[in-house]
Structure formats: structure tokens, C-alpha cells
Z-matrix of the N, CA and C atoms (Angstrom, degrees):
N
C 1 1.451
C 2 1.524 1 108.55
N 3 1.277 2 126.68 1 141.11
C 4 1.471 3 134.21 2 -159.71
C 5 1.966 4 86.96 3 -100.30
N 6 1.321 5 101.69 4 135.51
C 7 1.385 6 113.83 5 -156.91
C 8 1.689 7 108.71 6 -72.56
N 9 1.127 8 89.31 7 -10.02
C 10 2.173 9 110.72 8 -172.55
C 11 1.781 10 83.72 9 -75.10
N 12 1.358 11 119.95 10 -50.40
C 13 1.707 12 105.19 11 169.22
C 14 1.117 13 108.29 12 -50.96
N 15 0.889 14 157.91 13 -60.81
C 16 1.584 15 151.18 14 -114.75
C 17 1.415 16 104.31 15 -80.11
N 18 1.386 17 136.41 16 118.02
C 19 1.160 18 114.33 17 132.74
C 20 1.210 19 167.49 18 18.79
N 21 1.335 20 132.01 19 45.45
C 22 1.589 21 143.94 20 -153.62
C 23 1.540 22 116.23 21 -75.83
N 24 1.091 23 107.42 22 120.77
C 25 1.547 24 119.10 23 173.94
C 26 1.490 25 114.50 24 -67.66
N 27 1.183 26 141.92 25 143.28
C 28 1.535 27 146.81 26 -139.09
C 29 1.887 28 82.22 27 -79.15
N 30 1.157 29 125.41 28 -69.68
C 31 1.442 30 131.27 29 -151.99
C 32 1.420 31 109.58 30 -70.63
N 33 1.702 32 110.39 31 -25.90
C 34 1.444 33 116.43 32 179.84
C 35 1.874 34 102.39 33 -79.15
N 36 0.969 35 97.09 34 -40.41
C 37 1.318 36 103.79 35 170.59
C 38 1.917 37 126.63 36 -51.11
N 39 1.183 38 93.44 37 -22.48
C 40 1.650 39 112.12 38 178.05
C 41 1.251 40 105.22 39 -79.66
N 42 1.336 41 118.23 40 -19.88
C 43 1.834 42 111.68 41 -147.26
C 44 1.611 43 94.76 42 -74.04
N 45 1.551 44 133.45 43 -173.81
C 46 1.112 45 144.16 44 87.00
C 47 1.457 46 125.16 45 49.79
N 48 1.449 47 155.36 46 89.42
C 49 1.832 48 121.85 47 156.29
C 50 1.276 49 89.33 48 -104.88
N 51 1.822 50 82.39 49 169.24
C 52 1.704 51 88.33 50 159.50
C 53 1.318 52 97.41 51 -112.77
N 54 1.326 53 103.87 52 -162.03
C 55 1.757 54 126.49 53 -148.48
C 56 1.774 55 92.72 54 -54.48
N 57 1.064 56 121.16 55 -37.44
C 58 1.946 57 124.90 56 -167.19
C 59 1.764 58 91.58 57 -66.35
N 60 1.840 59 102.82 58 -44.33
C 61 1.494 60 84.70 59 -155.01
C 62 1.365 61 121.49 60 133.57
N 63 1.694 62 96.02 61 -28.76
C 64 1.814 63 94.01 62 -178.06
C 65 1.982 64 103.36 63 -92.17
N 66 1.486 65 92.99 64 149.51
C 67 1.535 66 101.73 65 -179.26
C 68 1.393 67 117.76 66 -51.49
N 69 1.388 68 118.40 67 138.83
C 70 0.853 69 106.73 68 155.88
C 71 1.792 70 144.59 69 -105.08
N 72 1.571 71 120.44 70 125.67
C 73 1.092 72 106.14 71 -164.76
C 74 1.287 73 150.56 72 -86.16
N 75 1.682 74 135.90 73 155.00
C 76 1.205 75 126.35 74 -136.56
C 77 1.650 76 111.81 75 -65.80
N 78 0.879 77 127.74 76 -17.98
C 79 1.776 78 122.06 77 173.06
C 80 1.550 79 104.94 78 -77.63
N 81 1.296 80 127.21 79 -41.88
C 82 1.737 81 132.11 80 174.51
C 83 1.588 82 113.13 81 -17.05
N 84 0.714 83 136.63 82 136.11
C 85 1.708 84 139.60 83 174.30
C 86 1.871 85 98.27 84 -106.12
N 87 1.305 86 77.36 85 163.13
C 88 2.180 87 84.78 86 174.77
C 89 1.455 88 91.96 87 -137.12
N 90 1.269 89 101.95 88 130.85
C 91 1.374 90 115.27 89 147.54
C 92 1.724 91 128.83 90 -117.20
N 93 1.064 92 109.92 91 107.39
C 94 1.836 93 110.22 92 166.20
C 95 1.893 94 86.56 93 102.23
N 96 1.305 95 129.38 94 30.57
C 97 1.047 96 127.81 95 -177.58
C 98 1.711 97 110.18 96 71.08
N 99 0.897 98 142.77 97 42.69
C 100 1.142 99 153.29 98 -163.43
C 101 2.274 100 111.31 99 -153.41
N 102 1.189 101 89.68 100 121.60
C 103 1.852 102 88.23 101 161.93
C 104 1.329 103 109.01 102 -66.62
N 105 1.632 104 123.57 103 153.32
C 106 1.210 105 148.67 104 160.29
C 107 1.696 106 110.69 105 -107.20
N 108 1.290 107 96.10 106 69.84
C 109 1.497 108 92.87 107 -167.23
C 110 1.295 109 117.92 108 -69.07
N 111 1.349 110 129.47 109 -24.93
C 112 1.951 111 124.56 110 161.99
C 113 1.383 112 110.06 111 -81.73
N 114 1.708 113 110.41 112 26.67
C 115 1.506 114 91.21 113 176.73
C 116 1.872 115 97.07 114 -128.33
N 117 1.548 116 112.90 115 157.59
C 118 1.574 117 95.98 116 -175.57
C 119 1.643 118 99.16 117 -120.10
N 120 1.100 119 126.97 118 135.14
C 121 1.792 120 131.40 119 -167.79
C 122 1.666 121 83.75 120 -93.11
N 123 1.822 122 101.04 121 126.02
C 124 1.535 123 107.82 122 175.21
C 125 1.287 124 109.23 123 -74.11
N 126 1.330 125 133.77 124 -26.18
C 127 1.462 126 109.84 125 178.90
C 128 1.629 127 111.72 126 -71.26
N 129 1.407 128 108.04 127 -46.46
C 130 1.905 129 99.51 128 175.66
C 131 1.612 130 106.22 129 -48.87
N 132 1.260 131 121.87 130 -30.94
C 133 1.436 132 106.08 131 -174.11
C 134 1.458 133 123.23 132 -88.89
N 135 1.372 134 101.23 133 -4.08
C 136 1.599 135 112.69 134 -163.68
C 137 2.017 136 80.81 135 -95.17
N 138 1.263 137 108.86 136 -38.03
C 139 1.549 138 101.21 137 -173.63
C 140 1.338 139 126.40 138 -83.36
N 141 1.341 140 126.97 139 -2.86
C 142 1.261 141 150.37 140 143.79
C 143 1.901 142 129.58 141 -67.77
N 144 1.498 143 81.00 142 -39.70
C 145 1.730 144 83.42 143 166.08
C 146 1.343 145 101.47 144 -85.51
N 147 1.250 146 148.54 145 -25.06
C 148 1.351 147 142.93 146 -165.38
C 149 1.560 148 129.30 147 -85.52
N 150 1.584 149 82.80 148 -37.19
C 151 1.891 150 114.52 149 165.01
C 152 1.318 151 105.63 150 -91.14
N 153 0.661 152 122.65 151 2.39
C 154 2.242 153 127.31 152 -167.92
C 155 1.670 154 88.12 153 39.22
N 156 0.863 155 106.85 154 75.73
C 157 2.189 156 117.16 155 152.26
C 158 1.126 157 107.44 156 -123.23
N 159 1.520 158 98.04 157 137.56
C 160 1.658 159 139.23 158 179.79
C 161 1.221 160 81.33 159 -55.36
N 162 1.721 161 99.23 160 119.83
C 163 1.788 162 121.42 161 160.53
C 164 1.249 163 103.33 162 -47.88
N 165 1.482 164 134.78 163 -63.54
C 166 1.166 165 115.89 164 -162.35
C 167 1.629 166 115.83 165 -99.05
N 168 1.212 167 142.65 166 -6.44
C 169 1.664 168 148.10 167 167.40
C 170 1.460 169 91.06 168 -97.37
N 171 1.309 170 142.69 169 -33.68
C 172 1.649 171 110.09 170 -158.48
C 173 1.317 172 126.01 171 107.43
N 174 1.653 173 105.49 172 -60.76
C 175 1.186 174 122.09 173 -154.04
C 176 1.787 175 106.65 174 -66.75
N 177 1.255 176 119.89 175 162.19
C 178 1.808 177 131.05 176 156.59
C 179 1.284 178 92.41 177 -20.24
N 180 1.914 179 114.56 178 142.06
C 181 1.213 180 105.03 179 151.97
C 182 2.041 181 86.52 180 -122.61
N 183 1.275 182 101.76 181 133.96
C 184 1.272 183 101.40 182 -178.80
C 185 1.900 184 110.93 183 -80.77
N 186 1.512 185 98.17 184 146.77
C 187 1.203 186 96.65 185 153.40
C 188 1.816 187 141.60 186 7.67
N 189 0.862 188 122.45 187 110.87
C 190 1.665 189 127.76 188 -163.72
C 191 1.498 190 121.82 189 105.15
N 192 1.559 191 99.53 190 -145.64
C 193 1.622 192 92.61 191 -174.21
C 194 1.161 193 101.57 192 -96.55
N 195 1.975 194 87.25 193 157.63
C 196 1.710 195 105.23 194 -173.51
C 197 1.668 196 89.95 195 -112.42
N 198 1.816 197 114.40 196 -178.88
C 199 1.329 198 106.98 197 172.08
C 200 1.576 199 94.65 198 -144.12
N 201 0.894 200 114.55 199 169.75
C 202 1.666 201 150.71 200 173.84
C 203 1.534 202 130.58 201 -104.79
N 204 1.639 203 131.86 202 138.66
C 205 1.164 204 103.70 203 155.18
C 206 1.682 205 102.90 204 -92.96
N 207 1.399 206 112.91 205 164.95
C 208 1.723 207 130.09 206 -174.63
C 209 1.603 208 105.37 207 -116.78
N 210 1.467 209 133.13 208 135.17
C 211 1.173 210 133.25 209 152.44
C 212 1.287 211 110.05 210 -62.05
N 213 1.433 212 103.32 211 -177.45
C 214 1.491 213 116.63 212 179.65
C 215 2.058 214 127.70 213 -66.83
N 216 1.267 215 106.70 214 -22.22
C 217 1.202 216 125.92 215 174.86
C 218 1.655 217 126.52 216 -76.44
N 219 1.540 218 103.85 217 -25.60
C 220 1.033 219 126.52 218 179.39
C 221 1.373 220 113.35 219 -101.60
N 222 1.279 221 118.81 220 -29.17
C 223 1.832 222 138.96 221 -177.88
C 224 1.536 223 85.64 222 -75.74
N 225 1.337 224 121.46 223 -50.23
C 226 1.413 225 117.67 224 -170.50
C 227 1.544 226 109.03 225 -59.15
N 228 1.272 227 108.83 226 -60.77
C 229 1.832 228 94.50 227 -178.72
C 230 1.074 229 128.99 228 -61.59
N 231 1.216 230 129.53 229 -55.10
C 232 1.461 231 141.78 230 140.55
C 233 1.382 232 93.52 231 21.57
N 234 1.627 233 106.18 232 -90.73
C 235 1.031 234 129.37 233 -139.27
C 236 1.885 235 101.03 234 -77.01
N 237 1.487 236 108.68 235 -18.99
C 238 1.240 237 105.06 236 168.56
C 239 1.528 238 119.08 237 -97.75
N 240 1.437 239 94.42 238 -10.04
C 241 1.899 240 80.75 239 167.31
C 242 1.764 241 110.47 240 -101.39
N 243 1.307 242 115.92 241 10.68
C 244 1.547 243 118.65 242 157.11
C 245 1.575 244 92.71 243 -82.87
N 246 1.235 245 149.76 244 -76.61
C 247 1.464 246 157.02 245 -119.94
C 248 1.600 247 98.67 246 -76.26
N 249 1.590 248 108.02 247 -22.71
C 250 1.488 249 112.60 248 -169.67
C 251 1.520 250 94.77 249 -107.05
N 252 1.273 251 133.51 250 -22.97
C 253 1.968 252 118.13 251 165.17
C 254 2.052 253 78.39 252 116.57
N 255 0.954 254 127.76 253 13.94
C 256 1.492 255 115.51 254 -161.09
C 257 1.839 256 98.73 255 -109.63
N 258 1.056 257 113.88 256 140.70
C 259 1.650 258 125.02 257 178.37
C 260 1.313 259 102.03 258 -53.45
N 261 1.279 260 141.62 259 150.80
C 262 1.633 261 153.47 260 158.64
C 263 1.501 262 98.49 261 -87.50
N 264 0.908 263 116.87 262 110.90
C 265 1.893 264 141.41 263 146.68
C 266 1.495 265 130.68 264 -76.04
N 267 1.462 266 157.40 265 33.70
C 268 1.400 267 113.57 266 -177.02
C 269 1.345 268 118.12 267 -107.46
N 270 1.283 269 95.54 268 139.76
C 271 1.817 270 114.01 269 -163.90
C 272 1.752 271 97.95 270 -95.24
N 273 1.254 272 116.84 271 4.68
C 274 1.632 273 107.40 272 163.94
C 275 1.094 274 109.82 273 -86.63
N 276 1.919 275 105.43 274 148.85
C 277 1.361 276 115.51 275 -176.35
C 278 1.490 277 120.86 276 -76.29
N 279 1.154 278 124.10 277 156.62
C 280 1.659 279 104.33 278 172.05
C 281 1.546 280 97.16 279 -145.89
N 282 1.350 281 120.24 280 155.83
C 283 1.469 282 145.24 281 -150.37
C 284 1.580 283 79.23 282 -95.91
N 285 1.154 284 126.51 283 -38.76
C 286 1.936 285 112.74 284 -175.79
C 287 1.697 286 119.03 285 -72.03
N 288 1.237 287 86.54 286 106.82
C 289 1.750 288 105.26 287 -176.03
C 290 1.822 289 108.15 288 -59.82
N 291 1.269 290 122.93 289 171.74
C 292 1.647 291 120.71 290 -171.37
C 293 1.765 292 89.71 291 -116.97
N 294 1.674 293 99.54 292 158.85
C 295 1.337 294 141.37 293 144.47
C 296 0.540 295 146.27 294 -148.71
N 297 1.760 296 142.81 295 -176.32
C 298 1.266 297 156.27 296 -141.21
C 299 1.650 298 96.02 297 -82.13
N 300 0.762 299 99.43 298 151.18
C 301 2.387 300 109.96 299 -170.23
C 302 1.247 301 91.83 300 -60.14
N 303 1.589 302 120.39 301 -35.34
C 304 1.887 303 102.10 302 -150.21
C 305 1.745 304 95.14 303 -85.18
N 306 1.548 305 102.48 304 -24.55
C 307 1.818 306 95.71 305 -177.94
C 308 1.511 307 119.17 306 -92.46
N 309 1.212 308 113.58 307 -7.11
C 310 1.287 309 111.51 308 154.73
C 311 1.636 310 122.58 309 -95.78
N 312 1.077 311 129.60 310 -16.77
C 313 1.526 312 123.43 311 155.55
C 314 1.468 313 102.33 312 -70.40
N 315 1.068 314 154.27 313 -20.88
C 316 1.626 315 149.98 314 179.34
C 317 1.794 316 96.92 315 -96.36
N 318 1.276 317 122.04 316 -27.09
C 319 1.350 318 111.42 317 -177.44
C 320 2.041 319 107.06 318 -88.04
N 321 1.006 320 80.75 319 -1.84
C 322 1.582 321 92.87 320 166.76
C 323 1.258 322 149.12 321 -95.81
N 324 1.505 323 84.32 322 -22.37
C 325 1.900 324 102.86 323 178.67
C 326 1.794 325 90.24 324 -113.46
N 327 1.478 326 129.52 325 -1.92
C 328 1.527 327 98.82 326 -173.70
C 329 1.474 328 102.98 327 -118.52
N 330 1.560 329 125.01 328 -20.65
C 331 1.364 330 122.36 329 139.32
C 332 1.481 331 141.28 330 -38.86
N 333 0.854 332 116.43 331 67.72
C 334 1.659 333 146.13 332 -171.22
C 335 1.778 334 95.10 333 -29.37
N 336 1.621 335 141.86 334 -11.12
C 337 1.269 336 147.00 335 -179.23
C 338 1.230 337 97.19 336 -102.04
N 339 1.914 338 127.28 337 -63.18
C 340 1.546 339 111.82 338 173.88
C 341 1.807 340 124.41 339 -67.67
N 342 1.335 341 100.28 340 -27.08
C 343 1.796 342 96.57 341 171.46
C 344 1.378 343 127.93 342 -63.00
N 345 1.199 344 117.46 343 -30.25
C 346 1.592 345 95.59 344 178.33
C 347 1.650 346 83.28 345 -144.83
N 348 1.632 347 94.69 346 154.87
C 349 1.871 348 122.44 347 164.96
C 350 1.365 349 126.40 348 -38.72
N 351 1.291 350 110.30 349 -41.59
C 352 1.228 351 135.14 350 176.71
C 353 1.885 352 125.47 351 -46.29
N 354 1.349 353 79.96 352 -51.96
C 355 2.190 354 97.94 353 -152.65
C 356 1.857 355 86.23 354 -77.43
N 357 1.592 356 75.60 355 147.45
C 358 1.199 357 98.52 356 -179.46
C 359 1.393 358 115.93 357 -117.91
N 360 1.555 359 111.41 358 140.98
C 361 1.767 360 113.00 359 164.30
C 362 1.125 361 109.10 360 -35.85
N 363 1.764 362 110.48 361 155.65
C 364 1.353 363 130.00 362 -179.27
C 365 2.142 364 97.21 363 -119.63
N 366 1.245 365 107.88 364 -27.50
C 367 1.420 366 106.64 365 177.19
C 368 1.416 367 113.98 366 -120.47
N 369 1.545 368 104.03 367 -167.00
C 370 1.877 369 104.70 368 -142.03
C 371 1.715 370 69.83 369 -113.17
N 372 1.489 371 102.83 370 168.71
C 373 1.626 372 114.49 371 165.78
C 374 1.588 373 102.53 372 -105.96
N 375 1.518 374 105.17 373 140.91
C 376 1.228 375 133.17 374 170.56
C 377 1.565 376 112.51 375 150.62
N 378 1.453 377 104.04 376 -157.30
C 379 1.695 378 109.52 377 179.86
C 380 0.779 379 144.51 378 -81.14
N 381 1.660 380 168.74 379 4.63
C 382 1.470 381 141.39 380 -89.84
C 383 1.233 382 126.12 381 -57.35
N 384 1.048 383 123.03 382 168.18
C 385 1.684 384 127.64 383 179.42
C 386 1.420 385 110.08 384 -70.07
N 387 1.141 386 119.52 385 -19.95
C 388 1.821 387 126.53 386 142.39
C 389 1.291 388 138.20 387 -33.39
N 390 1.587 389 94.22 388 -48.29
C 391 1.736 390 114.10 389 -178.07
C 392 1.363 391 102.67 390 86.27
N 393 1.405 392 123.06 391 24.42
C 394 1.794 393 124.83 392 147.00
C 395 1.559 394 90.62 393 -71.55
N 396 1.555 395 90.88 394 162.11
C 397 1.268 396 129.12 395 -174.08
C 398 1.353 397 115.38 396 -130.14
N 399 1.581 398 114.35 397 141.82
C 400 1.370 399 108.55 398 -158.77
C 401 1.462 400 100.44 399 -132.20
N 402 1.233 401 172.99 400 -165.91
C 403 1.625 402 152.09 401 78.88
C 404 1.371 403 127.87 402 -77.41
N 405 1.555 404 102.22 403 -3.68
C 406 1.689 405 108.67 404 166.63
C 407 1.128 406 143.29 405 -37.30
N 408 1.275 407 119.43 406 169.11
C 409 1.548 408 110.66 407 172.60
C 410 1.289 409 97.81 408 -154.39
N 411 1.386 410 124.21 409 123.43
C 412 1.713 411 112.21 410 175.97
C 413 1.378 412 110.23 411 -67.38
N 414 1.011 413 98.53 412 143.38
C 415 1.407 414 120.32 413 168.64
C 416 1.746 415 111.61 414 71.09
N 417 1.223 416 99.43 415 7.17
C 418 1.480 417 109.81 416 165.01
C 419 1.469 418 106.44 417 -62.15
N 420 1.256 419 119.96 418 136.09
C 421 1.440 420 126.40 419 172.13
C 422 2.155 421 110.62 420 -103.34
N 423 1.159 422 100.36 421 141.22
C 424 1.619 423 115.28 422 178.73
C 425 1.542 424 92.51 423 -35.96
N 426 1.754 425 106.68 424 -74.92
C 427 1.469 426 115.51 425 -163.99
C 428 1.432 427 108.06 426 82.47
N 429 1.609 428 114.99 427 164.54
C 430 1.360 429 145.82 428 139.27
C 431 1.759 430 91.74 429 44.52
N 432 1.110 431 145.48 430 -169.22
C 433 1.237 432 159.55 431 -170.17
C 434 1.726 433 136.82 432 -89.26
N 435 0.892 434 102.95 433 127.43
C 436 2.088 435 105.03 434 -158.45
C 437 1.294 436 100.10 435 -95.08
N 438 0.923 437 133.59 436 -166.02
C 439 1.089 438 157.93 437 155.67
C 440 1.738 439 134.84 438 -155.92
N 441 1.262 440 119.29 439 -179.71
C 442 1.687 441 129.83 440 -171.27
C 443 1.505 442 81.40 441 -149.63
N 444 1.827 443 96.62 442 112.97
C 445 1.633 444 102.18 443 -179.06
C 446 1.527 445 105.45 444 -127.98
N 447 1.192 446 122.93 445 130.04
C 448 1.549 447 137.99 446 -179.01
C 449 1.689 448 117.70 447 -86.12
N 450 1.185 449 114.73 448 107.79
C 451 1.358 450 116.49 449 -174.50
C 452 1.869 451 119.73 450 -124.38
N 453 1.253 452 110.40 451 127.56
C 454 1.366 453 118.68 452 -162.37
C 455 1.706 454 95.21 453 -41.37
N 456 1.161 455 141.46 454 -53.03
C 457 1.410 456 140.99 455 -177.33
C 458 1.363 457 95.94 456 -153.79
N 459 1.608 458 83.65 457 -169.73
C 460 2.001 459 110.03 458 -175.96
C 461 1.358 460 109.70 459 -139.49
N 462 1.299 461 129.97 460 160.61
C 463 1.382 462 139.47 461 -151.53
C 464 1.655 463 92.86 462 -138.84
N 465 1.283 464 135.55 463 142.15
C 466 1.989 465 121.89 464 -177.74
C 467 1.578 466 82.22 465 -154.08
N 468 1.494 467 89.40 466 152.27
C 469 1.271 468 119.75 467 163.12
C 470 1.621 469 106.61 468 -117.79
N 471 1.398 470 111.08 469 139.87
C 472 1.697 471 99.15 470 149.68
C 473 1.562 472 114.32 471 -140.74
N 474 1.261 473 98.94 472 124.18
C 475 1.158 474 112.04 473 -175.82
C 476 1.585 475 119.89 474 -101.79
N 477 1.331 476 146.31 475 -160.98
C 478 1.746 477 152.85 476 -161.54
C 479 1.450 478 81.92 477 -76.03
N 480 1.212 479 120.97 478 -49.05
C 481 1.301 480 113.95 479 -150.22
C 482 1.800 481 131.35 480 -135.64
N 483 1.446 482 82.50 481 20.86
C 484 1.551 483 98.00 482 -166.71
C 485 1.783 484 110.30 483 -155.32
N 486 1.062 485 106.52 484 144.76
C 487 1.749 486 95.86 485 154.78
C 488 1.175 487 107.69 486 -128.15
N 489 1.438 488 133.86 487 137.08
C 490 1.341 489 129.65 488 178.89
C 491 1.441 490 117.43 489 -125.54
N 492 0.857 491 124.08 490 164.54
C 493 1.980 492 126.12 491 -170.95
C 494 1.700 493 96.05 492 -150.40
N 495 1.565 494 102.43 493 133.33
C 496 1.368 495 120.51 494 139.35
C 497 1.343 496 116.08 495 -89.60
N 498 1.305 497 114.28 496 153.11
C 499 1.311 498 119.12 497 160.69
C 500 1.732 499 122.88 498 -116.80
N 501 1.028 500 114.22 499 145.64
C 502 2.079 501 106.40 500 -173.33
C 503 1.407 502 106.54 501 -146.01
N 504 1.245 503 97.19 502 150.27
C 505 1.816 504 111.35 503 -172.42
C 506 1.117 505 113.68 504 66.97
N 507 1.172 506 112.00 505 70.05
C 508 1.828 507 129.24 506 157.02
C 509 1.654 508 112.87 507 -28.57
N 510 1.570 509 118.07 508 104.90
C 511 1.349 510 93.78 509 -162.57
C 512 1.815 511 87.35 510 -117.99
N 513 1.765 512 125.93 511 -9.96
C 514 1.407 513 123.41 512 -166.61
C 515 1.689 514 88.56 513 -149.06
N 516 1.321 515 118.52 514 145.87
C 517 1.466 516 142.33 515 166.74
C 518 1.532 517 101.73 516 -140.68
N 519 1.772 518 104.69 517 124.80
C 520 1.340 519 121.04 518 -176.28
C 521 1.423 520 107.54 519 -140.83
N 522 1.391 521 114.51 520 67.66
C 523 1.652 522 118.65 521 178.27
C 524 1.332 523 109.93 522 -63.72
N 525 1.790 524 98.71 523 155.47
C 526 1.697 525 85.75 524 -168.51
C 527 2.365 526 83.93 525 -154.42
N 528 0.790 527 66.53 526 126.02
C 529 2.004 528 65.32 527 164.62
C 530 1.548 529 100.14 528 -78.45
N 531 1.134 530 110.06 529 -70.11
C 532 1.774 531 126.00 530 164.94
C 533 1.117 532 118.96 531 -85.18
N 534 1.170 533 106.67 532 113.53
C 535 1.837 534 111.73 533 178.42
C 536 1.883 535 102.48 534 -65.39
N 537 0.959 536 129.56 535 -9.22
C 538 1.483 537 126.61 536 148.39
C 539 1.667 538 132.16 537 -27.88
N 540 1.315 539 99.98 538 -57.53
C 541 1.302 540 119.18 539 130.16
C 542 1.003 541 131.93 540 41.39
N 543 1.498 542 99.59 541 -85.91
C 544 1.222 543 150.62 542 -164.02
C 545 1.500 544 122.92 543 -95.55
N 546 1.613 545 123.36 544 -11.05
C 547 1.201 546 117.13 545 156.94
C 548 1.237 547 141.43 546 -11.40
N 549 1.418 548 111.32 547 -73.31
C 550 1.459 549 148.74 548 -176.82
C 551 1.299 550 106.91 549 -51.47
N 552 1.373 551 120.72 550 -58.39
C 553 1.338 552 119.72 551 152.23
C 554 1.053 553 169.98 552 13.83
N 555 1.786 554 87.52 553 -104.27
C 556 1.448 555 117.03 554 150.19
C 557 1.768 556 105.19 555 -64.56
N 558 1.191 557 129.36 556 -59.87
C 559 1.518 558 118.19 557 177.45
C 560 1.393 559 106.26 558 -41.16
N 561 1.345 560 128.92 559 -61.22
C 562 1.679 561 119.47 560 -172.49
C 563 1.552 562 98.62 561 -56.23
N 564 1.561 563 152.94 562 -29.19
C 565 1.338 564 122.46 563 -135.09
C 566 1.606 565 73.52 564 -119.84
N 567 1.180 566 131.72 565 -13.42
C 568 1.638 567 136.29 566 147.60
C 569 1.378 568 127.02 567 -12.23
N 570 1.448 569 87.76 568 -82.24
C 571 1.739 570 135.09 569 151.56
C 572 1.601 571 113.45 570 -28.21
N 573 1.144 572 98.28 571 -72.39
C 574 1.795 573 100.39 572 179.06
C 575 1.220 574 113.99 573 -69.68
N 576 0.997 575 134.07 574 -31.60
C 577 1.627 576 130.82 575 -178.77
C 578 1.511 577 98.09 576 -78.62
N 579 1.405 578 125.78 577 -48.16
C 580 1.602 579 115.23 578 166.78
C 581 1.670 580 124.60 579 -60.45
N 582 1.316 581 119.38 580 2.25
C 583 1.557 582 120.70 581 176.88
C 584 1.690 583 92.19 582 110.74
N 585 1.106 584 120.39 583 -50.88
C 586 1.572 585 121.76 584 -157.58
C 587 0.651 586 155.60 585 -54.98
N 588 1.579 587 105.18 586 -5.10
C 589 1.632 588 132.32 587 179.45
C 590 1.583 589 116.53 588 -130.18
């Protein structure tokens, strides 16, 4: 699905584009007038985990659960420690900050790396001489199945050179091969945040 369809959330809709058009989101750094979109600027992320703002809109995230998108490795357990009746745990940190459901189901289907199995990184993983932060890998592919995962809260560290977040209490699992998917969704949770559903 061409991301100009998609569905826009009021605050994501406020942000930033670059030259194509797609938003850009609130942890993203710019250099030379340009987004670094596989790269995450630690102070936007350190000020989002600190203020609890949606990594990618910015905005308040109130009270309750936040969500995530998940690669395939992580969609996989998840989904096998639901299939077995067993609680989901992971106590590793990860550099991907949380938001509000409607901007991470839209940051999922219009990111051309979390929407489909296929797409591949365009940059390398590591640091810059900046001190952005990256977890990429060129030419790494998504793969196997993603997800949009709902978690009672988040736990962050920020450190010189990092910000990191747990997340705990699995409260939504939304596997998707194609974050397409996910239309229906995002239109209903649209809906409810506008009164309408």
C-alpha cells in the first residue's frame, strides 16, 4: 500500500516530511536539512522517554499502555509464549522508544523496512561520529513476521550514549507479515480517538 493511502493520525500528521512526503518521526535527527531516518538522536529520545512522548508524533502519551513495533524474532516468541498459556517477559533493552497504538500501527505500514518481509536496510549498524544511534544493518532484510505489540508500560535508562527501554505486561499482540494488515485497525483506533467508535 503506497503510504499517501494510509491513514494519518492528527499529531503524526503535524510532524515534519521530507522531500517524498512521509512524516518525519520525533526521535529522527536531520542532518544538512534532511531526516536520518535509521538513525535515532539521543537527546529526542532521552526527552521522550523522560516526558513519556510518542517516539514517533511527540505528543503526551497518557497514562496506561504504550505499544511498539516487534521484528520477526520477537513476534516469534511472543507469539509462542501466548500459544503455550505462558506470560511474555523480555528483560533486554532495546534502543526502540514506545507510542500511542494509532502511531505505531501507521509507523508500521508506512515504513517501507517494518511493512513488508522483503525491504531491505539502506544503512550499516553502529554510531556516528555525532553520537546518533542506529540498530541497522544494510541490506538486512525485516523477514518472517512483525508485529504492533501493546504493553502495560516501559521502564528507560539513559545513559552517555544510549537510551534504552524495557517494556512489561504484554497487554495486545498484532502479527502481521504485511503491516497492510493492519488497515482496519488503524481506521477503527482512528475512529475512537475521534469520538466515533
Amino acid at each position: 500500500m503506497r503510504f499517501e493511502l494510509v491513514p494519518v493520525p492528527d499529531e503524526v500528521g503535524e510532524r515534519p516530511r521530507d522531500a517524498r512526503g512521509y512524516p518525519v518521526p520525533a526521535i529522527t535527527p536531520w542532518r544538512d536539512g534532511q531526516p536520518q531516518f535509521a538513525l535515532t538522536d539521543h537527546d529526542r529520545s532521552a526527552d521522550c522517554a523522560v516526558e513519556r512522548k510518542c517516539s514517533v508524533c511527540g505528543a503526551f502519551m497518557a497514562r496506561g499502555p504504550v505499544w511498539r513495533v516487534v521484528g520477526p524474532a520477537e513476534s516469534a516468541e511472543i507469539a509462542k509464549a501466548l500459544a503455550a498459556g505462558r506470560p511474555y517477559r523480555n528483560l533486554a533493552p532495546t534502543m526502540e522508544g514506545p507510542g500511542h497504538r494509532a502511531c505505531m500501527l501507521y509507523a508500521a505500514m508506512v515504513c517501507p523496512f517494518l511493512a513488508r518481509p522483503n525491504a531491505r536496510r539502506r544503512v550499516t549498524a553502529g554510531e556516528t561520529a555525532d553520537g546518533l544511534t542506529t540498530a541497522a544493518v544494510r541490506g538486512a532484510a525485516r523477514g518472517g513476521t512483525g508485529a504492533v505489540v501493546g504493553f502495560g508500560d516501559y521502564e528507560y535508562a539513559v545513559t552517555g550514549a544510549r537510551v534504552l527501554f524495557r517494556f512489561l505486561d504484554l497487554v495486545e499482540f498484532l502479527p502481521h507479515e504485511s503491516a497492510d494488515e493492519h488497515l482496519a485497525e488503524l481506521r477503527a483506533e482512528l475512529a475512537r480517538a475521534a469520538g466515533r467508535g
